[in-house]
C-alpha positions in Angstrom: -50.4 -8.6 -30.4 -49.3 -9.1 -27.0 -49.8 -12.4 -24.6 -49.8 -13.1 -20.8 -47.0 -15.8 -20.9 -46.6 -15.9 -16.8 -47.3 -14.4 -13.5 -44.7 -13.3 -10.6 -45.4 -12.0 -7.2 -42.5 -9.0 -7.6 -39.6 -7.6 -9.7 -37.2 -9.8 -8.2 -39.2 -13.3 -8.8 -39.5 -12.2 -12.5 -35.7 -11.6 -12.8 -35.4 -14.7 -11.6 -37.5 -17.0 -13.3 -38.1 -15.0 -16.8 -35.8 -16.0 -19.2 -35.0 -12.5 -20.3 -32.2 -13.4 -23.2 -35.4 -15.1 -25.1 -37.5 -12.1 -26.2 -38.8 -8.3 -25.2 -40.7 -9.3 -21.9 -42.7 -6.6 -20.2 -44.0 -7.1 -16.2 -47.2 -5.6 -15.7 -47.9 -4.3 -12.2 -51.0 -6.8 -11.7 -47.5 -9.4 -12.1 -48.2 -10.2 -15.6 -45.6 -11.3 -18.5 -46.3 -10.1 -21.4 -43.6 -10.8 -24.8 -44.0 -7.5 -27.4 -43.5 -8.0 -31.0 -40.3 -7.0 -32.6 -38.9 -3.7 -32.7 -39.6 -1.6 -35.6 -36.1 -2.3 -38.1 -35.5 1.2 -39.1 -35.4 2.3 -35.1 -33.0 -0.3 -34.6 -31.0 0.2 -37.0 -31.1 3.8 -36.0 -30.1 2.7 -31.9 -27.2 0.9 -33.5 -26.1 4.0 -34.6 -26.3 6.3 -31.7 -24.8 3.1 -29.7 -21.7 3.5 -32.3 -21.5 7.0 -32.3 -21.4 7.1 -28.2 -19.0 4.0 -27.8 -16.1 5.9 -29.7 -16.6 8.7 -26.7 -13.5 8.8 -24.5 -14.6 5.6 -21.5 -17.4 4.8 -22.7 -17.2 1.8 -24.7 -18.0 -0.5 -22.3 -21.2 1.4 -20.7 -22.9 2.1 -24.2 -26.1 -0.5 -24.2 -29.0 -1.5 -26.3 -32.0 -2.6 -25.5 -30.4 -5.6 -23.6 -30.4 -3.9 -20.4 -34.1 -3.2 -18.5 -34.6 -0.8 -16.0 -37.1 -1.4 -12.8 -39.8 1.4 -13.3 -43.5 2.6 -11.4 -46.3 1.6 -13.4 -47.3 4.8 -15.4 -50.0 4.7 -18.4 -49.1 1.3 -19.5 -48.6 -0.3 -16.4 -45.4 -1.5 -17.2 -43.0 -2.3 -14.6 -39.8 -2.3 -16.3 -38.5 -0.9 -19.4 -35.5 -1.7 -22.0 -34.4 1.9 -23.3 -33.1 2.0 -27.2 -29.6 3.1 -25.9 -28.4 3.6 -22.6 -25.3 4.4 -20.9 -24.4 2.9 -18.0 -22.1 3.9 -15.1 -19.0 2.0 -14.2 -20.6 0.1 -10.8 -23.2 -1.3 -13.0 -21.6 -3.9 -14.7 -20.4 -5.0 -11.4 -23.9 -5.0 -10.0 -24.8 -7.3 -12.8 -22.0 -9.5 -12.6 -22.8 -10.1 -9.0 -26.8 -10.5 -9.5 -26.2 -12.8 -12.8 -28.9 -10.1 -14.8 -28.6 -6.8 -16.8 -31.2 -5.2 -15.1 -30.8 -1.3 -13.0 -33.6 -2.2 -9.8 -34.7 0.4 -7.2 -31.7 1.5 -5.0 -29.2 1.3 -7.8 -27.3 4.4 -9.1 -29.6 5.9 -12.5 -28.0 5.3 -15.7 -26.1 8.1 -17.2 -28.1 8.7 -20.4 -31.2 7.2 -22.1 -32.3 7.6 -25.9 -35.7 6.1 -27.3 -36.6 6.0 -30.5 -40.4 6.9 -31.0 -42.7 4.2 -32.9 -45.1 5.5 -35.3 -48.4 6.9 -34.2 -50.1 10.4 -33.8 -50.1 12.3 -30.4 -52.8 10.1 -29.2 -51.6 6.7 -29.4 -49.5 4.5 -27.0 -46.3 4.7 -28.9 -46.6 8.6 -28.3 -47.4 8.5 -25.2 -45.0 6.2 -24.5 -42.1 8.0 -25.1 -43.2 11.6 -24.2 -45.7 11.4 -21.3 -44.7 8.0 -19.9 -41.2 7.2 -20.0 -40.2 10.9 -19.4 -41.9 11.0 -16.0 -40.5 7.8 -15.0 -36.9 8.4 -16.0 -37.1 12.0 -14.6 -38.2 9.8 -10.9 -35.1 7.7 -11.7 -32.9 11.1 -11.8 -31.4 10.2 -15.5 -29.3 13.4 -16.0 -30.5 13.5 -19.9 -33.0 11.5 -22.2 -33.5 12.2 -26.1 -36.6 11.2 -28.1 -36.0 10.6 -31.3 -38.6 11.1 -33.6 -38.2 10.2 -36.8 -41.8 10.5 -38.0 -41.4 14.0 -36.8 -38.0 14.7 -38.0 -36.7 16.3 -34.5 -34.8 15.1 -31.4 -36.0 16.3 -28.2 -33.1 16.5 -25.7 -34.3 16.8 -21.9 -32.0 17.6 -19.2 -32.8 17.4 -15.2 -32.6 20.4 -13.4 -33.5 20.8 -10.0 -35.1 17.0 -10.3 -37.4 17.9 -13.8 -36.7 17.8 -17.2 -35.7 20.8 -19.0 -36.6 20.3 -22.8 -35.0 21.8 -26.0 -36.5 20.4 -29.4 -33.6 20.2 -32.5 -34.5 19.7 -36.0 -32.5 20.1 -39.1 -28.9 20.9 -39.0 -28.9 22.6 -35.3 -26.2 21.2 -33.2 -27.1 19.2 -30.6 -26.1 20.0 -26.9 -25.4 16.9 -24.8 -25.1 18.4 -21.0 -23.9 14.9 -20.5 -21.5 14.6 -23.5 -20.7 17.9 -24.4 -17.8 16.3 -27.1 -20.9 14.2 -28.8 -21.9 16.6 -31.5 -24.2 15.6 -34.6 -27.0 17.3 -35.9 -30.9 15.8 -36.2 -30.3 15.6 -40.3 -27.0 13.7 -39.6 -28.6 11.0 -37.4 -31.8 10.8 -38.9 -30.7 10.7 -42.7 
């Protein structure tokens, strides 16, 4: 169950004045707060591991996040206005961006992040968690430009793997023991068994 804890005028007022190192806030685009209940333990457990797996890549230990970095988003579905990605990987100029603003946050005229995963929550096709994932968050991370985003499905047993071209998402599904190709990290290779097991 979800509460409105307080209201801001914009983005910027709720960086602000939320204290975002105290929970999983949401901003709704009428300028609601809302706090969400805790992530599922197997997902994060899972996020660990992908965050693990990408932080021994050659750079990009420093760049590999959890879901301790938000990302300024247009309302879609849920009407939220920002959303904390399971694992991202950031570029280089972002962790001087946040040093300088005092917040781990990507807002509207910074560069995209290199690479987002989410892990899906259970539900069927027509539930929020679903939709969520694969009709919400992919349209508004293919607007940000994100070069690749995986959905992880673990109810499902498959990772979906889209990569922009030409400004929309290409998609390839994997499942069992087929390789999958990061366009982004083409030395990452694991398999859908291996990282959902």
């Amino acid at each position: 169950m979800t509460y409105t804890l307080a209201r801001y005028n914009s983005y910027q007022e709720y960086l602000d004045r939320c204290p975002l190192e105290d929970g999983d806030y949401r901003l709704l685009s009428n300028g609601e707060v809302i706090q969400l209940p805790p992530e599922d333990d197997d997902n994060l457990v899972w996020a660990f591991e992908l965050k693990i797996l990408l932080s021994q890549l050659p750079g990009l230990r420093k760049l590999v996040r959890g879901n301790d970095t938000e990302l300024q988003v247009h309302p879609v579905g849920d009407r939220w206005l920002n959303r904390k990605p399971d694992v991202m990987v950031l570029r280089p100029e972002h962790r001087i961006l946040f040093k300088e603003n005092k917040y781990s946050a990507i807002k509207f005229g910074m560069p995209a992040p290199a690479f987002v995963a989410e892990l899906v929550s259970p539900g069927n096709e027509s539930s929020d968690n679903y939709k969520r994932d694969y009709v919400w968050k992919r349209q508004q991370y293919q607007w940000w430009g994100i070069p690749e985003y995986w959905i992880v499905d673990r109810h499902r047993a498959k990772v979906t793997v889209l990569t922009l071209k030409d400004d929309t998402y290409v998609e390839l599904v994997y499942a069992g023991n087929k390789t999958i190709r990061s366009v982004t990290f083409p030395s990452l290779l694991v398999t859908p068994e291996e990282m959902l097991a």
